[in-house]
C-alpha positions as CSV (number, residue, x, y, z in Angstrom):
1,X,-37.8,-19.5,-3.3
2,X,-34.6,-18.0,-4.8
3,X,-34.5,-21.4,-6.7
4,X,-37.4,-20.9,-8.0
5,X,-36.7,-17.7,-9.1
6,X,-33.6,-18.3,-10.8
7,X,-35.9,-21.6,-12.7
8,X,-38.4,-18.9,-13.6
9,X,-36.0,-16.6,-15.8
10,X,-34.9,-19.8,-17.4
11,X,-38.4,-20.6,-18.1
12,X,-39.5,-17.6,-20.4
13,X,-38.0,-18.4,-23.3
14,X,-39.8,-17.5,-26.6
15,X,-39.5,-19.7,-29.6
16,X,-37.4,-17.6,-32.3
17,X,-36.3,-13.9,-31.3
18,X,-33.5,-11.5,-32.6
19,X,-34.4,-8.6,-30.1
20,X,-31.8,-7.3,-27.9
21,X,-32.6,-6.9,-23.9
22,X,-33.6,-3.8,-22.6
23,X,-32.1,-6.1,-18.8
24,X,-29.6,-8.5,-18.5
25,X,-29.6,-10.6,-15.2
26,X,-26.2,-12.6,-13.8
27,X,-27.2,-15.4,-11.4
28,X,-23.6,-16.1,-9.7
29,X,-21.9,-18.7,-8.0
30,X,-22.9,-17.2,-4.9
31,X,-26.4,-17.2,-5.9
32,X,-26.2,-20.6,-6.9
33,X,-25.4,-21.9,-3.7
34,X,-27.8,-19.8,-1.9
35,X,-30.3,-21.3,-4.1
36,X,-29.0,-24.9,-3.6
37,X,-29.5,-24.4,0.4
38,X,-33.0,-23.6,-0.2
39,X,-33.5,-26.8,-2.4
40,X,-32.0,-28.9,0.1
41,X,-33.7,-27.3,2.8
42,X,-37.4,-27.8,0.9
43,X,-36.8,-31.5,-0.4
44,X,-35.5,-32.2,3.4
45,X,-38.6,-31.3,4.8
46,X,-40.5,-33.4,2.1
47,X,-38.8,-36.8,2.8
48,X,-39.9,-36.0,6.7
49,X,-43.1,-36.6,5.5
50,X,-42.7,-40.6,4.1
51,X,-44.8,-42.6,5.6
52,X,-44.4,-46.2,4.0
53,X,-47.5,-48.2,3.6
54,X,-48.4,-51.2,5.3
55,X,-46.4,-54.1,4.5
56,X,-47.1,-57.7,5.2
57,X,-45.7,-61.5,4.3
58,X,-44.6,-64.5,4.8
59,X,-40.9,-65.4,5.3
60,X,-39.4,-68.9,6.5
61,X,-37.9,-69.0,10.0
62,X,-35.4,-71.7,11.6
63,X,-36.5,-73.6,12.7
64,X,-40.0,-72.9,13.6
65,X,-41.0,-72.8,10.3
66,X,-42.9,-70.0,8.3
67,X,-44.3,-66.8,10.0
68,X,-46.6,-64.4,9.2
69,X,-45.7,-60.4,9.8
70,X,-47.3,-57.6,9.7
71,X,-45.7,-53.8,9.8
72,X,-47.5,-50.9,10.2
73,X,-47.3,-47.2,11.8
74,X,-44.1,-46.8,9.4
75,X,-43.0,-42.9,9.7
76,X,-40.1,-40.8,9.6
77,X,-37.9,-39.6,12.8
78,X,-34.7,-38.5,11.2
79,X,-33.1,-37.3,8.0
80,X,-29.9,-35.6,7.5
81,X,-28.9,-34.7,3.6
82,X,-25.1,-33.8,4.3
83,X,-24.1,-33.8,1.1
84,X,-25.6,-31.8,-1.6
85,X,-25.0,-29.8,-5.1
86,X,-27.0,-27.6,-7.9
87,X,-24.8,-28.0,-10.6
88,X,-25.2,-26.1,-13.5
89,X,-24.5,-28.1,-17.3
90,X,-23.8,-25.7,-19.7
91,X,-26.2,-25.9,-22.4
92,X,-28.8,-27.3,-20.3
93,X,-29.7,-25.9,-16.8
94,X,-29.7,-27.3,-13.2
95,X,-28.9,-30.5,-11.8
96,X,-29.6,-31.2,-7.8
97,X,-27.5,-34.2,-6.6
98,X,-27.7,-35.6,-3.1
99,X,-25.4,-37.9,-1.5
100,X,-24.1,-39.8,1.8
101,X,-27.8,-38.8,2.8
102,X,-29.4,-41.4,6.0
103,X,-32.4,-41.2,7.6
104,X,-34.3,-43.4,10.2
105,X,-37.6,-44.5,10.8
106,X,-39.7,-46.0,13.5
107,X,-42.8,-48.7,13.4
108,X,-44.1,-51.8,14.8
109,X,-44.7,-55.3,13.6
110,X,-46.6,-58.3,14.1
111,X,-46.3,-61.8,14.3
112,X,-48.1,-65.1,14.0
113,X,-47.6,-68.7,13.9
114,X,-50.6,-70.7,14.3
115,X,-52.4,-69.5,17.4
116,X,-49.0,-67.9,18.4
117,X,-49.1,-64.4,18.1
118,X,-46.3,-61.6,19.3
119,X,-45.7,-57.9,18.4
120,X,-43.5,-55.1,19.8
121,X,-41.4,-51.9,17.5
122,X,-38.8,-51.4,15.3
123,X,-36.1,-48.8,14.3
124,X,-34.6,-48.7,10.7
125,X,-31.4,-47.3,9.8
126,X,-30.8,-46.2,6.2
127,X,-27.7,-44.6,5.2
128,X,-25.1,-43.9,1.8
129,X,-28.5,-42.8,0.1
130,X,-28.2,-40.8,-3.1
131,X,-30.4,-39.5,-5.5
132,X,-30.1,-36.7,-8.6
133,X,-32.4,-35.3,-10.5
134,X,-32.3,-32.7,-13.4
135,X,-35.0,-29.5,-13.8
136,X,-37.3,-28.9,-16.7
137,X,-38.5,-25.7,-17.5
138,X,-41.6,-24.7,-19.6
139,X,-44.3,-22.3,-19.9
140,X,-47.9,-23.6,-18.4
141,X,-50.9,-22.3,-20.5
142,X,-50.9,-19.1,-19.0
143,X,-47.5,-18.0,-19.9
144,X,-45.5,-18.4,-16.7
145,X,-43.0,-20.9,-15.8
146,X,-43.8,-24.8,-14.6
147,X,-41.5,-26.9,-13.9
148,X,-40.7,-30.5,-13.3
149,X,-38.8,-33.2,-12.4
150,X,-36.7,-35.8,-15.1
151,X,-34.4,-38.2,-15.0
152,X,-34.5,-39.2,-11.4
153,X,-32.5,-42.0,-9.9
154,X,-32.4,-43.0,-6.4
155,X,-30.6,-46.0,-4.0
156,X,-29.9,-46.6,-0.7
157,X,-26.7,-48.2,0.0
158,X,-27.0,-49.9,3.7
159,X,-30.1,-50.5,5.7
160,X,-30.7,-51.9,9.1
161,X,-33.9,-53.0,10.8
162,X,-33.7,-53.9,14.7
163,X,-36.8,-55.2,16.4
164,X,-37.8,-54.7,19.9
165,X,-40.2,-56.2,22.4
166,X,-41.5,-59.8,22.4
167,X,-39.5,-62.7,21.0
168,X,-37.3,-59.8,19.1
169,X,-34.9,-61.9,19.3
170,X,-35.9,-64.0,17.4
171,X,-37.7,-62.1,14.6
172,X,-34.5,-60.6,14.2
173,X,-32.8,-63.6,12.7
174,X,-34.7,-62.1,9.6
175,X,-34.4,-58.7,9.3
176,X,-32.5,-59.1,6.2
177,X,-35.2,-60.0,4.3
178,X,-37.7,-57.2,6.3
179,X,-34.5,-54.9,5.4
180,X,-35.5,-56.2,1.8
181,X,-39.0,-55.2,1.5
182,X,-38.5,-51.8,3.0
183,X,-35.6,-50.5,0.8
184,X,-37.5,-51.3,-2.6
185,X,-40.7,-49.5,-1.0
186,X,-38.4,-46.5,0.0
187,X,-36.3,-46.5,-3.4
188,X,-39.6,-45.9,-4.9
189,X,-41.0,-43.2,-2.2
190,X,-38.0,-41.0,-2.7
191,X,-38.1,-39.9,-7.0
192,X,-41.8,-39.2,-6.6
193,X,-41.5,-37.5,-3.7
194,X,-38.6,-35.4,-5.3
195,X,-41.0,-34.3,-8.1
196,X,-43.4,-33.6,-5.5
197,X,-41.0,-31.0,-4.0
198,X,-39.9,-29.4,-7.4
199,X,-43.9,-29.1,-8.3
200,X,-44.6,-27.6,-5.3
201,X,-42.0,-24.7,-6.3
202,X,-44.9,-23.5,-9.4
203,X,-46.8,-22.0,-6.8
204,X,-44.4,-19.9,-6.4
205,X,-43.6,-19.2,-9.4
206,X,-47.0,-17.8,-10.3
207,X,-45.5,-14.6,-8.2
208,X,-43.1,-14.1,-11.0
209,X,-43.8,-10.2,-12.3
210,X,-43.5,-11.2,-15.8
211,X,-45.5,-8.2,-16.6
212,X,-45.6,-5.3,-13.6
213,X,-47.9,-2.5,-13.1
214,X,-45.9,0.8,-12.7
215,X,-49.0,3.1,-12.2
216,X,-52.0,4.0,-13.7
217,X,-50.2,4.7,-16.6
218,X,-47.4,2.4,-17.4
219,X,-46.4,-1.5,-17.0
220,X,-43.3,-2.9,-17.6
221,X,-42.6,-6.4,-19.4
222,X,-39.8,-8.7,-18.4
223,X,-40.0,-12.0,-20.7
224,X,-36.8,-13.2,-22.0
225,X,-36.0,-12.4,-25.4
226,X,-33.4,-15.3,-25.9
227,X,-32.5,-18.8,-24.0
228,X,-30.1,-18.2,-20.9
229,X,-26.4,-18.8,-21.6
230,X,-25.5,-21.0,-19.2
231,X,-21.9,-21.5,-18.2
232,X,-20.1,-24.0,-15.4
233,X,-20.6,-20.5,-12.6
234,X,-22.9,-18.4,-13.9
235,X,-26.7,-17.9,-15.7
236,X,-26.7,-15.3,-18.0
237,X,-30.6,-14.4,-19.0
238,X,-31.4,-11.7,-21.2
239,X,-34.9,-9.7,-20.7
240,X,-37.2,-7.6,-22.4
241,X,-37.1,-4.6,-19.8
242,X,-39.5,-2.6,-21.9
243,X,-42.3,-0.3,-20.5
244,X,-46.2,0.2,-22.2
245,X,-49.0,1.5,-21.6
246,X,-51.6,-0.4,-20.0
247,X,-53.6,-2.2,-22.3
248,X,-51.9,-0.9,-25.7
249,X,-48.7,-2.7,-26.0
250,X,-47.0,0.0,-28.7
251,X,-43.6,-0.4,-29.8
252,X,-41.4,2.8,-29.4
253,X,-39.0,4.7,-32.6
254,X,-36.6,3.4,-31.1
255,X,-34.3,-0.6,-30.2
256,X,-32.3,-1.6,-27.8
257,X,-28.9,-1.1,-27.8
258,X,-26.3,-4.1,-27.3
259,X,-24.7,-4.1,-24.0
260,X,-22.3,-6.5,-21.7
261,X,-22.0,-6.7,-17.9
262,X,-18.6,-6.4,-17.1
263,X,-17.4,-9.6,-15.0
264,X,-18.7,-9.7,-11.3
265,X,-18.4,-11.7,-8.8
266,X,-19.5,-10.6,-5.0
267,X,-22.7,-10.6,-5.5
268,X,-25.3,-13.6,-6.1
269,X,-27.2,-11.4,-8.8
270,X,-26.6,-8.6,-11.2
271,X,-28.8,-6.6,-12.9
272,X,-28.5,-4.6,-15.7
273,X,-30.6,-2.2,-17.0
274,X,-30.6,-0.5,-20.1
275,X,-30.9,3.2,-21.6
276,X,-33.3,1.6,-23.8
277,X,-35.6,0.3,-20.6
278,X,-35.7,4.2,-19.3
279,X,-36.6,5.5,-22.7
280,X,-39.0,3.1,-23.4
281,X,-40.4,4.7,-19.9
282,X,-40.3,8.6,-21.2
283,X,-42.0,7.4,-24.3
284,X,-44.8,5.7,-22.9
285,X,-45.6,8.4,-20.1
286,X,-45.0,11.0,-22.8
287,X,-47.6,8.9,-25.1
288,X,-49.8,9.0,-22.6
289,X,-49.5,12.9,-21.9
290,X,-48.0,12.7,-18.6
291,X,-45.0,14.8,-19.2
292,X,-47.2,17.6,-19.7
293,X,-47.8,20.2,-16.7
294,X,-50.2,23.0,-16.3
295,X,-48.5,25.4,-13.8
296,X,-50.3,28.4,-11.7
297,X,-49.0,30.7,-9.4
298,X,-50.5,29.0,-6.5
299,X,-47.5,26.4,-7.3
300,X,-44.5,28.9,-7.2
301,X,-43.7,29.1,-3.3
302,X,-44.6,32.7,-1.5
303,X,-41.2,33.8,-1.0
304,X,-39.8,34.1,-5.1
305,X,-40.3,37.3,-6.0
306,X,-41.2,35.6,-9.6
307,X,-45.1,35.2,-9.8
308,X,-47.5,34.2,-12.7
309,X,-48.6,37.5,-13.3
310,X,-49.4,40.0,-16.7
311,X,-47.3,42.8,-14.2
312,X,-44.5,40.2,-13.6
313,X,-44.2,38.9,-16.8
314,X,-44.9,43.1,-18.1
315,X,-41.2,43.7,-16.4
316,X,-39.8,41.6,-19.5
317,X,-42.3,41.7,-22.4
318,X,-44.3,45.5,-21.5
319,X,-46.5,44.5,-23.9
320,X,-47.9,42.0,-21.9
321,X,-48.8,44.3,-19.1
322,X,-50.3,47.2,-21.6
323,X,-52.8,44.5,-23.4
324,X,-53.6,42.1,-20.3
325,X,-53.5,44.0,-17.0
326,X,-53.5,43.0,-13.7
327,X,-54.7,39.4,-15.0
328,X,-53.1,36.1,-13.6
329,X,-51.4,33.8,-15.9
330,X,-51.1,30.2,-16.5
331,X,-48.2,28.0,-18.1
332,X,-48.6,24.6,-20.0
333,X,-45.1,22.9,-20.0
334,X,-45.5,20.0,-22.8
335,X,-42.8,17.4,-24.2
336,X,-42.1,18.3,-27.5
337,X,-40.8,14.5,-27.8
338,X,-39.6,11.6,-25.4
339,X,-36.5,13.1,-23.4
340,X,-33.0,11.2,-24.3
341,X,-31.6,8.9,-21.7
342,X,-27.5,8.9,-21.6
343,X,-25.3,6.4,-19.4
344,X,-22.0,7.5,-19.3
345,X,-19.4,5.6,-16.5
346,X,-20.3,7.9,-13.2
347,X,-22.4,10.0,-15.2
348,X,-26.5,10.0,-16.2
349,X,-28.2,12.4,-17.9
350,X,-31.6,13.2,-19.5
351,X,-31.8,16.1,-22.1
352,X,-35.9,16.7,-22.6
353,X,-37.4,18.9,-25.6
354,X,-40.2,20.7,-24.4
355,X,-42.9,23.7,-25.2
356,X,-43.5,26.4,-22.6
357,X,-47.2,28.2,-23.7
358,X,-47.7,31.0,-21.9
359,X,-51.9,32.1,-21.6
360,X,-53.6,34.9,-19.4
361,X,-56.3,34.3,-17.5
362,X,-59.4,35.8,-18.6
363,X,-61.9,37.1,-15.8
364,X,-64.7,34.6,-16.9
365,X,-61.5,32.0,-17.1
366,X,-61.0,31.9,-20.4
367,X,-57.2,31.3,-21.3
368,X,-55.4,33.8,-24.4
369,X,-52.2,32.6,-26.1
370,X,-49.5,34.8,-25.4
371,X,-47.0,33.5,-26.9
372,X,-45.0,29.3,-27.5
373,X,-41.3,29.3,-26.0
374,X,-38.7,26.4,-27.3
375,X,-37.4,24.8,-24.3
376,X,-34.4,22.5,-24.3
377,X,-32.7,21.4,-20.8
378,X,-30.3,19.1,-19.6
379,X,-30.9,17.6,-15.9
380,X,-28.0,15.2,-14.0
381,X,-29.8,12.0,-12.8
382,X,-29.0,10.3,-9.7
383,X,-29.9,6.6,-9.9
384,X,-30.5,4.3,-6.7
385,X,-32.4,1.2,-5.7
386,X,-35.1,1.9,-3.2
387,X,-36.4,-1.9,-1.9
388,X,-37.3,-3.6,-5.1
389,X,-37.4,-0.9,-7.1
390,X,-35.6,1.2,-9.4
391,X,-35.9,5.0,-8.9
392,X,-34.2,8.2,-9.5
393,X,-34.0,11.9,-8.8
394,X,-33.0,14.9,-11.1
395,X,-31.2,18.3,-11.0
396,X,-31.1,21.1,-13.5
397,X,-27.5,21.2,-15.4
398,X,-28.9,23.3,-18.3
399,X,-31.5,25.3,-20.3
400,X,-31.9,26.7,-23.7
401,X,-35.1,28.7,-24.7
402,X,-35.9,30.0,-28.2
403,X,-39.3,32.0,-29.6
404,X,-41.9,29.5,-31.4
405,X,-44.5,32.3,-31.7
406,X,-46.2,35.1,-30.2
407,X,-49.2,37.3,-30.2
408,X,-47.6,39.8,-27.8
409,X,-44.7,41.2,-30.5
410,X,-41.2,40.1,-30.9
411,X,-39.2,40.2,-27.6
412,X,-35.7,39.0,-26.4
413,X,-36.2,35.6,-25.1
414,X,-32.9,35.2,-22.7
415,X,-34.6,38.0,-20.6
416,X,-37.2,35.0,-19.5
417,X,-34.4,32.8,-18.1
418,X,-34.9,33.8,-14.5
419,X,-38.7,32.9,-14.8
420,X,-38.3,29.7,-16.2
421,X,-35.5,28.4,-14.5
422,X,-37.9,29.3,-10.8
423,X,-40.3,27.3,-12.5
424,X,-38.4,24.6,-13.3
425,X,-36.1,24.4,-9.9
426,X,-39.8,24.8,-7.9
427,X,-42.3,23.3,-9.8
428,X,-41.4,21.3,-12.4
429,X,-38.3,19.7,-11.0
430,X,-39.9,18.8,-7.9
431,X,-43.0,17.2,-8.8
432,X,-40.4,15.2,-11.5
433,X,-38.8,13.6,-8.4
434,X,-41.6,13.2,-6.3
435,X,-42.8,10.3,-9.0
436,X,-39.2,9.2,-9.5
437,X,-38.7,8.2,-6.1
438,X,-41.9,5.4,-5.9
439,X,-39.1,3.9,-8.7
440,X,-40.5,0.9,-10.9
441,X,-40.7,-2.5,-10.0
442,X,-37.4,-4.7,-10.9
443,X,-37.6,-8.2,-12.1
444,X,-38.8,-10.6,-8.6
445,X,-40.3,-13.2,-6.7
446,X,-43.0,-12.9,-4.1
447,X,-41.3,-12.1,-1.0
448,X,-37.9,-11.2,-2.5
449,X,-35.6,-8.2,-0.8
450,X,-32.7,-7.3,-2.4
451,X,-29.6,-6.8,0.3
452,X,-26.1,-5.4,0.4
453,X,-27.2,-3.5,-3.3
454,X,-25.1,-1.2,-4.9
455,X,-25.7,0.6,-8.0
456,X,-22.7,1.6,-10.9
457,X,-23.6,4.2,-13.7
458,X,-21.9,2.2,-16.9
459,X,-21.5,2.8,-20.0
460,X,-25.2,2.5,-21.8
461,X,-26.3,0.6,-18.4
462,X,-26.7,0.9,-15.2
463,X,-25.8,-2.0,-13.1
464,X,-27.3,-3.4,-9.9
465,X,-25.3,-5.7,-7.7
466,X,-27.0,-7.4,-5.1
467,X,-27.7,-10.5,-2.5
468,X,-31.3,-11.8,-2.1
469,X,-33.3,-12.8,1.0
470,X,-36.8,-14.0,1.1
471,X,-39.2,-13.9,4.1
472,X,-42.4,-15.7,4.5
């Protein structure tokens, strides 16, 4: 399964692009291996299922002449594979390479000679078998991965065949030409079967989340954007990473930055996501007007002394109070534009630009303008990986209100500070981290976990190190 998904981010590679990637993936050395013990592990248990056909002849015996043989009931007891690789060629991709493999099989045969007839078992010994074969890669009609086996080559170096029951011993003065028969049918069981194993893995590979649902909102694309660099130890994949809304694929202001992941080894796979991937986010949720928050007092918890009231607000702005008593108020918080996503090393941060329109509720429920506040605040971001998914939580660094307009007079705006930072420490803040927390979905493969994870704030990036299991 890891196999496969290491084949599949290989596999989506567009014809021409000049588009930087909002992700980078690393597949180590570790990560190659893992992947080369789940190859061996699936093409083992394919070769377990030969069963030869049939075979039958003639073939001259000293000295009682020609006989006639039958063998039949040919199947598979034991293989072992001890020897295996998943090479990477740089320039190319993978290559899987078995050797020193054996395996031994069981039937029974048949004789006759004239009215003479005799039958009884066999066991077959086949050993210094090797076979390689390199992986193809393409996109199948749909736009996911397929692929396929090419340039196969298989032999098998020794084989034995010992009969048993009846005259054995004398149908054994020519096993070496039964030996024959059954190594050329085998030599040409093993390369189709390999393909069989390697075609089996597209079924899998359907499970690729090429393009992931987020929410009712948002998706997030992860084709590649340029062919993998592939080096003697390592895969290096650039991908898309970008997020849209569902059904209306529109591009942000904004590109994607370059950015390198620094040298790693522990790990099997490292993922890096960019600035430009969480931007991408706050544009399309802002696009979509997500970011924007109607706040009551019913929202503000019991015990702060702040409510969304004409005689609360009347304390600041008596004007307020005088023209709209004893009325409940209402506040629409609204994204001026996408907030700004900084990675510094150890350090993220998200400044948002924002209008805070303040209306009083009428008694038929009609809402009157008071007046449009500036707001512009600065929250710390904590970053983490939650399963298979990226997520987050914020925390208020910083705010900085200024007067857009207002029916109610001129007023001094810092007086409003304590109001709007309640509402943004209980409210806004809050409901922020609630949808943070069910993270996105990162780039994976049916029943992939991600183990042993840590997460590094980088410069421009953050980057996920981590080892993959797969159940089921």
């Amino acid at each position: 399964m890891f196999l496969c998904w290491c084949l599949s981010l290989v596999a989506l590679i567009p014809l021409t692009t000049s588009t930087n990637p909002g992700v980078k993936v690393k597949l180590t050395a570790k990560g190659i291996e893992y992947g080369r013990q789940l190859a061996v592990a699936s093409i083992l248990q394919k070769l377990k299922t030969i069963k030869l056909d049939d075979m039958s002849g003639k073939v001259r015996v000293s000295p009682i002449g020609k006989v006639k043989y039958s063998l039949k009931n040919m199947k598979m007891v034991e293989v072992g594979l001890p020897t295996a690789a998943l090479d990477l060629v740089p320039g190319t991709g993978p290559k899987l390479s078995i050797v020193n493999a054996n395996f031994r099989l069981h039937g029974n045969w048949r004789v006759r000679k004239h009215f003479v007839k005799d039958s009884g078992s066999f066991n077959l010994n086949a050993d210094d078998i090797s076979f390689s074969t390199s992986l193809s890669i393409k996109t199948d009609p749909t736009g996911r991965p397929a692929v396929s086996s090419i340039d196969c080559g298989a032999n098998i170096g020794k084989m034995s065949v010992r009969f048993r029951g009846g005259a054995s011993w004398l149908y054994n003065l020519f096993k070496k030409s039964i030996s024959s028969a059954i190594q050329k049918a085998m030599q040409k069981k093993i390369c189709p079967l390999v393909a069989n194993a390697v075609s089996d893995l597209n079924n899998n590979l359907k499970t690729l989340n090429v393009l992931a649902k987020v929410d009712k909102f948002a998706e997030i694309e992860y084709s590649m954007v340029a062919s993998p660099a592939v080096s003697k130890t390592s895969i290096d994949i650039g991908l898309k990473g970008e997020f849209y809304n569902i059904g209306k694929h529109q591009e942000p202001p904004f590109s994607p930055a370059v950015f390198s992941l620094p040298p790693q080894i522990n790990n099997m796979l490292y993922i890096g996501v960019s600035s430009f991937t969480i931007e991408s986010a706050a544009f399309v949720y802002n696009t979509a007007g997500a970011l924007s928050l109607y706040i009551t007092d019913d929202m503000i918890p019991t015990i702060s002394p702040i409510r969304l009231n004409t005689r609360t607000f009347g304390v600041f702005i008596p004007q307020i109070a005088k023209r709209f008593p004893g009325l409940m108020m209402k506040l629409l918080v609204k994204m001026a534009k996408a907030p700004v996503i900084t990675f510094e090393p150890n350090n993220a941060t998200v400044q948002s630009f924002a209008s805070v329109t303040a209306y009083a509720i009428q008694p038929n429920a009609t809402l009157t303008p008071l007046f449009v506040l500036n707001l512009v605040s600065s929250v710390g971001a904590r970053v983490f990986v939650s399963g298979t998914r990226l997520a987050g939580a914020v925390t208020l660094n910083k705010m900085d209100l200024t007067l857009g307009t207002s029916d109610v007079g001129d007023f001094q705006v810092g007086i409003l500070n304590s109001i709007l930072q309640t509402v943004l420490n209980f409210v806004v803040i809050p409901r922020m981290n609630a949808q943070l927390a069910k993270g996105y979905p990162l780039p994976t493969l049916g029943k992939m976990n991600l183990v042993n994870t840590q997460l590094l704030v980088l410069k421009d990036h953050v980057m996920i190190g981590t080892d993959v299991q797969f159940t089921g």
